[in-house]
Structures are given as C-alpha cells and as structure tokens.
N, C-alpha and C positions, 0 to 999 in steps of 0.2 A: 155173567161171563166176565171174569176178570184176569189179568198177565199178570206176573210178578216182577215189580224193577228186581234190578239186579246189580252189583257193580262187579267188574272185573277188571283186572290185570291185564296190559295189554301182553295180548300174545295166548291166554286164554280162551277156551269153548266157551263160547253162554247157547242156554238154549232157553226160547217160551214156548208154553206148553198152554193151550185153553181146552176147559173143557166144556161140552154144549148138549144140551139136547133137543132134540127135534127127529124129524120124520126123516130117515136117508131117503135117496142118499145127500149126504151132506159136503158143499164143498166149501173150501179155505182159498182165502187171500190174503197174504199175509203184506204189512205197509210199512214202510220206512218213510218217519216223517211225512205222512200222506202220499205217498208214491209207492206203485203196485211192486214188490220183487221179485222180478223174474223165478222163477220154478219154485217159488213157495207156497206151494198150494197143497201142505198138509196140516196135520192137527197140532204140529209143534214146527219150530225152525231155529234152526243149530248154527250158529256163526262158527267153525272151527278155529280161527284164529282169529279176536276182535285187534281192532285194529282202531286208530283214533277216529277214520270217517265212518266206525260203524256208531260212534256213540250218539245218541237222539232217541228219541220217540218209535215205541212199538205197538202198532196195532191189527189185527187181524179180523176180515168180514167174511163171516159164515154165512152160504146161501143154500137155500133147496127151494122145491118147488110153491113156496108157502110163502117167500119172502127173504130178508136180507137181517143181518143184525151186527153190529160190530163193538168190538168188548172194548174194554176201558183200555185205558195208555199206561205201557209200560217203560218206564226209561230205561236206558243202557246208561251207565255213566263208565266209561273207561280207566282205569285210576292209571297215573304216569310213574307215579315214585318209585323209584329203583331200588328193591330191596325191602320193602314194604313187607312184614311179616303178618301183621295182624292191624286190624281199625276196628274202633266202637263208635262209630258216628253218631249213637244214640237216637235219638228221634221217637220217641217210647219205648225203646227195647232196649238190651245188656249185648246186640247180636256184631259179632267181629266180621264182617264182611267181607274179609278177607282170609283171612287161613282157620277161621270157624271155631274159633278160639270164646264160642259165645260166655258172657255171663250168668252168674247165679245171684237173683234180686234178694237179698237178704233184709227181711223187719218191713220199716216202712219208708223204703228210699219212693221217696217223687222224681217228677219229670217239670223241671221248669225252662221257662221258655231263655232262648239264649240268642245270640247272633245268627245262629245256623240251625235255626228249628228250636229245638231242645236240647238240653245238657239235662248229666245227671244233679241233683239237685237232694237236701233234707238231711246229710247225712248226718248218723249219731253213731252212738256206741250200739246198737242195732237195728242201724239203716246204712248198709255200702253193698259190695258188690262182691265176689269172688271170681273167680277164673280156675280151672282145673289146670291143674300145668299139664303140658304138651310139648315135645321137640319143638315146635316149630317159634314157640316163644320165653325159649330157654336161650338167652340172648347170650349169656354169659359165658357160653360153650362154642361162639362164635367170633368170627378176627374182630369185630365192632359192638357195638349195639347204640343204640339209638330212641329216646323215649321223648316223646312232645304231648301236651296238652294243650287247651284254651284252659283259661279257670279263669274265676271270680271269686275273690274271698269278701268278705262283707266285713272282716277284723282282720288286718295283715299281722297285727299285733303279735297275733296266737300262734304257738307253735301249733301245725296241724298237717294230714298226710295229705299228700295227694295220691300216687301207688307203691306200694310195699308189696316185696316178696318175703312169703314164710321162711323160715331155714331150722328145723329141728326141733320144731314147738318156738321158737326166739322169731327176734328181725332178719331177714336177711335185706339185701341192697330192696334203696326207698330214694324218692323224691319228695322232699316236702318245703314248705316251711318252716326254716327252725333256726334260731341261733343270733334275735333279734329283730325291731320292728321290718318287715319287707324283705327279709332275708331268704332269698332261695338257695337249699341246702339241699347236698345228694351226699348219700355214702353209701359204694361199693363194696359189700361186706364180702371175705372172703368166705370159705365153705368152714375153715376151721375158725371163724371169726374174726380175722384180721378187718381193720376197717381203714378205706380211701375215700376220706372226703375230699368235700369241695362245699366253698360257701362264695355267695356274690358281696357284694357290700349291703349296707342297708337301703332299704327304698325303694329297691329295683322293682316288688311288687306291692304299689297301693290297692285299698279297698273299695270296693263298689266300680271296678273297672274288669274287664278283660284282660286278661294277659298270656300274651306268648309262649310258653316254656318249653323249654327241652335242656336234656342230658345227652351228652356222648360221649364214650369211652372207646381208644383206637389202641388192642393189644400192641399192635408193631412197634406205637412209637409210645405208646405207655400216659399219652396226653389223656386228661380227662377235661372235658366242656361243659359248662352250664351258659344259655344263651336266655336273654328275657326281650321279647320283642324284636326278637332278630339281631340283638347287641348284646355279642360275648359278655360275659357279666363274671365269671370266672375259668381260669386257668389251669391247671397244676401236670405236672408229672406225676402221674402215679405209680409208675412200675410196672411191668406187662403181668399180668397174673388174670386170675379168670371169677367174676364176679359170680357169687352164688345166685342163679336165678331158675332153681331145679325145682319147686315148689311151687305150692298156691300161689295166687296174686290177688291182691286184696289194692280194689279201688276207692280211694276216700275212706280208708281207714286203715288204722293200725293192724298190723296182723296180730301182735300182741300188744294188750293196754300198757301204757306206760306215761310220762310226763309230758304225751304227746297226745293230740283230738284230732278226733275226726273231721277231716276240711269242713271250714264251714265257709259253705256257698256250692257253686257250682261247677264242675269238672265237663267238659264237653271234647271232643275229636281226638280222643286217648287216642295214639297209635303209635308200634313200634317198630323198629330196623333192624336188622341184622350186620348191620355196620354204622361206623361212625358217618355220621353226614356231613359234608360240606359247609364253611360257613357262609356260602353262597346258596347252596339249593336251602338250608334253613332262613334265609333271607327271603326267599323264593317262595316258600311257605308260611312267615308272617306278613308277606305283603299281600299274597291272595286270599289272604283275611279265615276265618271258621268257617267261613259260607265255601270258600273255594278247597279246602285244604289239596290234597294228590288228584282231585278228581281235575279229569287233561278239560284246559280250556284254548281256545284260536288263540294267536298272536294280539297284542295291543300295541301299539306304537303309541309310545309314552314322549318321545322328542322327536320333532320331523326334523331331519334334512334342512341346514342354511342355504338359501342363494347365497352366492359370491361373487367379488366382481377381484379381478387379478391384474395384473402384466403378466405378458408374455415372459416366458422365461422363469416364474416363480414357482412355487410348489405351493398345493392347494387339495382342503382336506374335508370330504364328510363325513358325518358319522351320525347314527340313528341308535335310539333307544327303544327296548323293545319290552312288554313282560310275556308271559306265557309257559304253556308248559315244554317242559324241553324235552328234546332239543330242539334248540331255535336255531334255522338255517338261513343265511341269508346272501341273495343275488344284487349287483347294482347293474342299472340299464342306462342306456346313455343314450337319447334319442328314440328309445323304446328298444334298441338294439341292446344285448346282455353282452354284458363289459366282461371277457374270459377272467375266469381268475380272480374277479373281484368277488368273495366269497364270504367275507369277514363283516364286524359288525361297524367298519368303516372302512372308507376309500380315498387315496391318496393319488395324487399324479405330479409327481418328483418335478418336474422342468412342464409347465402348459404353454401349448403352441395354441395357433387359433382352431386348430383342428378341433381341440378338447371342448370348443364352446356350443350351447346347449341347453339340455335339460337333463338331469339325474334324479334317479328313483331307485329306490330298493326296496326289493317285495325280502317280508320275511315269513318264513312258514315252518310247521312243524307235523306231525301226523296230523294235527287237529285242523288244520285251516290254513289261510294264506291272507297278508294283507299286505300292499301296497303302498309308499309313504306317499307322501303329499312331493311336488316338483320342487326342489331346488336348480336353480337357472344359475350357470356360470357365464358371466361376461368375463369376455379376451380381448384388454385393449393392448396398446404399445405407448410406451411413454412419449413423451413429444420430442420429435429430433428436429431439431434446430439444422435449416437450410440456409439463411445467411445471418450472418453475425453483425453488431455494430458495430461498423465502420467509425476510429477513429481522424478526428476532422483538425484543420486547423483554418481560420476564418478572422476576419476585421472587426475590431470590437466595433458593437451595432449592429453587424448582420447577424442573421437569422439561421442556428445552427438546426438540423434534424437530428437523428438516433433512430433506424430502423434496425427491428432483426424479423425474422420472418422461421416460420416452424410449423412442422407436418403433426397434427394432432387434434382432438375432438375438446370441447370444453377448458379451451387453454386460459391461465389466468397471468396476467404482465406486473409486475411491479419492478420499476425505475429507480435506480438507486443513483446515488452522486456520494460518491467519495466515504463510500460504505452506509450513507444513512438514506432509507427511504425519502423518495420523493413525494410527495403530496399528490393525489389525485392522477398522477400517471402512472394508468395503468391499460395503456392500450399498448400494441405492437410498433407503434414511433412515438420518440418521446421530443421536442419542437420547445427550443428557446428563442425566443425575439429576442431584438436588439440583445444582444450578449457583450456583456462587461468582463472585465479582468476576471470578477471575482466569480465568472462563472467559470472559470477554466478549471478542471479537474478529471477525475475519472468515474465514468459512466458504467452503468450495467445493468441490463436489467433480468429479472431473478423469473423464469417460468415457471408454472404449477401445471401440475392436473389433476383436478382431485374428485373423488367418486365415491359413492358408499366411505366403506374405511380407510382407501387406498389413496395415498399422494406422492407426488413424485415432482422435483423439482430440478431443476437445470439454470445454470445463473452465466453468461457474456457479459464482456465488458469492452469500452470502446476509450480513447481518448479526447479531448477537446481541449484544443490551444488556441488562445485567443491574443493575436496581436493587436497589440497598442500602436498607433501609426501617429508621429508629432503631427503636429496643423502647424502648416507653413502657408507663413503669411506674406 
C-alpha cells in the first residue's frame, strides 16, 4: 500500500489516492504529520488549494474488522518560485514536476549521485536527454525567461552544452560553456538566426565543484544576465526581440554536432521561468543550495537583534537578518506587546525616552512557519547633570584649598584637571590641596564621564584658586 510524494505550486489541488485490498467494509484515516484530519476518511484526499502549512508528510490507516494497516509516507513539498514553469529535479527520472514537461532518456545517460540526491550524469554524443516542446516552455514567447542549473563539469576547459534548443534542423538559444577556460556562455538565437550573446569572464566555472548557473533575459528593458553562484558574472543590452525557443530541448547536449561536446559531468535541478528573475530571489536560490532549490522552507534567522544601551534623547536602531522562502513578513514586539507599524526588516525610534526601555523581538514568518529572534535589551540612561559646580576659592598660602562639584548620574567617572592638564590620581568628586603655594594658584576643572557598552558622554567645570602671599612681619 503505497502514496505518491508529489510537489505542487502553491495555490494548487494535490490529491493522494491509496489503493488496498481486504474484506469491506473498509475504512480511511487519513494523517498529516501523524495527526488524524478531520473528515478524511476516504480512499483519496484532495487539498484544493495547498498552501505552505499543508506541506509535510502524508499517510493514511485502513481499518476493517480484521485489523489495521497503514501505507508508506508521502511528502507534499510546496514549491514558492513565482513563475516557475517547469523543474527536472531528477532523482532517477527525466520527470518535470511541474508543468510535465517530462524527458526522453536517450543511449546510456546514468544517474549519479550529486548534492541533492542525483543529477543527470554520463553524457555523450549518445547519452542526454530531450524534451518535446510545449507552450508552456516556450520561454522566448514570453515578457522574460529564466534558465538555472547546478552542474559539475570535471574539465571546465571544454567547450561543452548544458541546454540547447533545436531551431530548424540548426541551434537555436543554448547555455553552455564556451569561449575559454571557465567561461559561461549564452546565445539568444533569433528565429531567423540573429544571435545575442553573453559571456562571463574566465574562471567563473571550475572543475570537480558545483556551480550555480543561470540566464536571464527581460524583453522590456532588453537586459540579458548570466549569474554564477549568485554573482552577476555578465551583463549586456540585448535588444528586446524574442529568443527562438519553439522546438525540442536537448539537455547536456548539442542539438546539432558541432565544435562543441556533450557537458562533461553532471547537470542536476534544471528549471525554468517565464520571466527574468531578480538578482535577489537568484541569490535566494544559490544560497538554499541544490538540496533546497523553490521547494518553500520556515524562516531562519541568520543575525539576531543587538542589545543597546543609548541616552535619552538619541535615535536607536535594530535590524534582523533572515532567509527563507518568500515572502518573509516581519513584526517587532517590545515587552512582548506588538509595536504598530513596525513591520519592516528593521526598527528604528527617532528621539528614545525611558518609556522605550525594555526588551525587543521580532517574529518573522512566511506561509511556511514563524520564528521568533532571540531578545535584544535596550538600556535608557540620561547623561550626568551636574548639580553643583566648583566653587572658585581664594586662600593664604599654606592653607588647605578643596574643589567640589557634585552630579546626578549612575557610573560617573572624575578626572581633575589644573590649567588644562590632567591631574594625577584625582579622580574623585573633590579635588584637596594642602598647604598651597603661589605656584599652585591656577585654573581648576574637572572633566565628567559616563561611560557604558559603546556610549560616552562627557561634561567638564571649571573653578578658580588664588592664593595670597601675606609678608611675615617681624
């Protein structure tokens, strides 16, 4: 008794279906992630619109009067990518998982193992892959198009394909290597044969590694993209016109032979858009690595939230890093209380009063999940205000002059200056000269701190001392 996984597009029907024999009558219970679902108690169950919390684990226990038995696990995987036309995840098969675009195994292509299960692997001059063309991955008839792999080449040396469309018995628009060691190379063939390249520099793809790749092409503004690892690799204006891509499609190999071979190594999580993509959601995409590619994962929080320590009166800012698949939404809480407005992937408070002090949190979430940051603690102190000043003095040389000042603040630190240069070891809140000579007469001050985490703040009084000289009369 077994389920079929499945992936789907959010917003998608999925249904599983088991089938069983035994004695009726026969009943269903069908489980999400080990939990019973309400009114699923037939021989198949239909999600009409999946949605990110339906993705997980599917299983279903058949019961009659004989006993119980329950089938193997089927996962749901949700894909997020917008605009996703077609995927070949490969994993033993040529099958497109998405608009059913499956392939035709040609000669003796293998399956070798890759980051994400399997990639297609072996190719020759008769070992790749074909495709039937279909609307749906006739990209070149649309405002964008959009082409990504993983590959591994084992010689980046070689000129060699990665996918090519037919055009007329000829090439039509290809992805490959060509045009130099490590060089990723695309050309946009027009239908009458006009061709719009694009090349990166050299190097961009070494051997015996993985690597990132995609093409994009945006008619409106005529930009064409090549990205290796999530880093723009090349540039150009093309021209808005419309790539031939009406024909077969030929994976890891030439459509027609020519000064160019069959990729040598492995090709794995081909899929393609029907628009140009972002150089953010392709960021988004080599960072959730061949294991993750479109399929929707929870939120991660990749940077937590700083505590801070301010003055009153200052502006003071967090801000949280997050991956995940999007869209990613996010709340901040202040006390556990949800701060209106604050909706963004950082938070700001222009002027902080002591009202603002606290703890701060931000939950971010998306269809997929929700996740909470770690506390950031903001301290609100005030800088120290000076309640009395030093009192400039005048005194008999010999006697015994003081220096108070006195100041409303936590962790305050003194330093005693004379006549703009630090004093030596005073540094309390009165500074006390014995027997005082002429040549201590001068100008006093001394300099306040506060100082905390990164924050200091400093405040400096000054007092006078005049010291008379009185003759001895004899």
């Amino acid at each position: 008794m077994r389920i079929l996984s499945c992936y789907k597009i959010l917003g998608q029907s999925a249904t599983f279906t088991v089938a069983v024999v035994g004695e009726d009558p026969l009943n269903y219970q069908w489980r999400f992630n080990g939990a019973a679902i309400n009114n699923a108690t037939n021989a198949s169950h239909t999600i009409p619109s999946v949605q990110g919390i339906d993705q997980g684990d599917y299983t279903v226990v058949v019961t009659n009067a004989w006993g119980a038995v329950t089938s193997a696990v089927a996962t749901l995987s949700v894909i997020s990518c917008p605009d996703i036309v077609a995927w070949w995840p490969v994993n033993g098969n040529a099958l497109d998982v998405i608009g059913g675009n499956s392939g035709n195994i040609i000669g003796g292509l293998t399956f070798v193992q890759s980051l994400a299960g399997e990639a297609f692997g072996g190719f020759g001059s008769n070992a790749y892959i074909t495709v039937s063309h279909s609307a749906s991955i006739d990209l070149g008839a649309a405002a964008g198009m959009t082409i990504e792999a993983w590959i591994n080449t084992t010689n980046s040396a070689t000129a060699q394909t990665i996918v090519e469309r037919q055009r007329a018995g000829m090439y039509g628009t290809h992805l490959d290597l060509y045009g130099g060691d490590g060089v990723l190379h695309a050309n946009l063939v027009e239908a009458g044969g006009g061709w719009r390249q694009l090349y990166s520099t050299t190097g961009k793809i070494t051997g015996g590694t993985y690597h990132h790749v995609v093409l994009t092409y945006d008619k409106s503004t005529g930009l064409g993209c090549l990205y290796a690892d999530g880093v723009l690799a090349a540039l150009d204006n093309l021209g808005s016109f419309q790539p031939y891509t009406s024909e077969q499609l030929f994976i890891g190999s030439p459509s027609v032979m020519r000064g160019i071979s069959p990729f040598i190594g492995a090709i794995d999580e081909l899929a393609f858009y029907n628009r140009a993509l972002a150089a953010t959601e392709i960021d988004v995409l080599y960072q959730a690595g061949p294991a993750g590619k479109c399929r929707s994962s929870a939120p991660v929080i990749t940077i937590q939230p700083q505590s801070q320590t301010v003055f009153v009166g200052q502006s003071v800012g967090f801000t949280v890093s997050a991956l995940g698949s999007a869209p990613l939404s996010y709340q901040w809480f202040h006390d556990g209380v949800q701060v209106e407005g604050a909706t963004n992937v950082g938070y700001t408070i222009a002027s902080v009063q002591t009202t603002n002090q606290g703890d701060y949190t931000v939950m971010v979430s998306s269809f997929w999940g929700a996740v909470t940051s770690a506390i950031a603690h903001l301290t609100v102190v005030f800088p120290p205000l000076i309640t009395q000043q030093p009192a400039s003095l005048t005194i008999t040389q010999g006697q015994t002059a003081t220096f108070t000042v006195l100041a409303m603040g936590n962790n305050l630190c003194y330093q005693w200056g004379f006549n703009g240069a630090s004093v030596a070891q005073a540094t309390n809140s009165t500074y006390t000269i014995t027997n005082a000579q002429s040549s201590d007469a001068g100008i006093y001050s001394c300099v306040l701190r506060f100082a905390r985490g990164a924050i200091q703040h400093c405040d400096q009084r000054r007092g006078m001392l005049r010291v008379a000289v009185h003759a001895l009369v004899t």
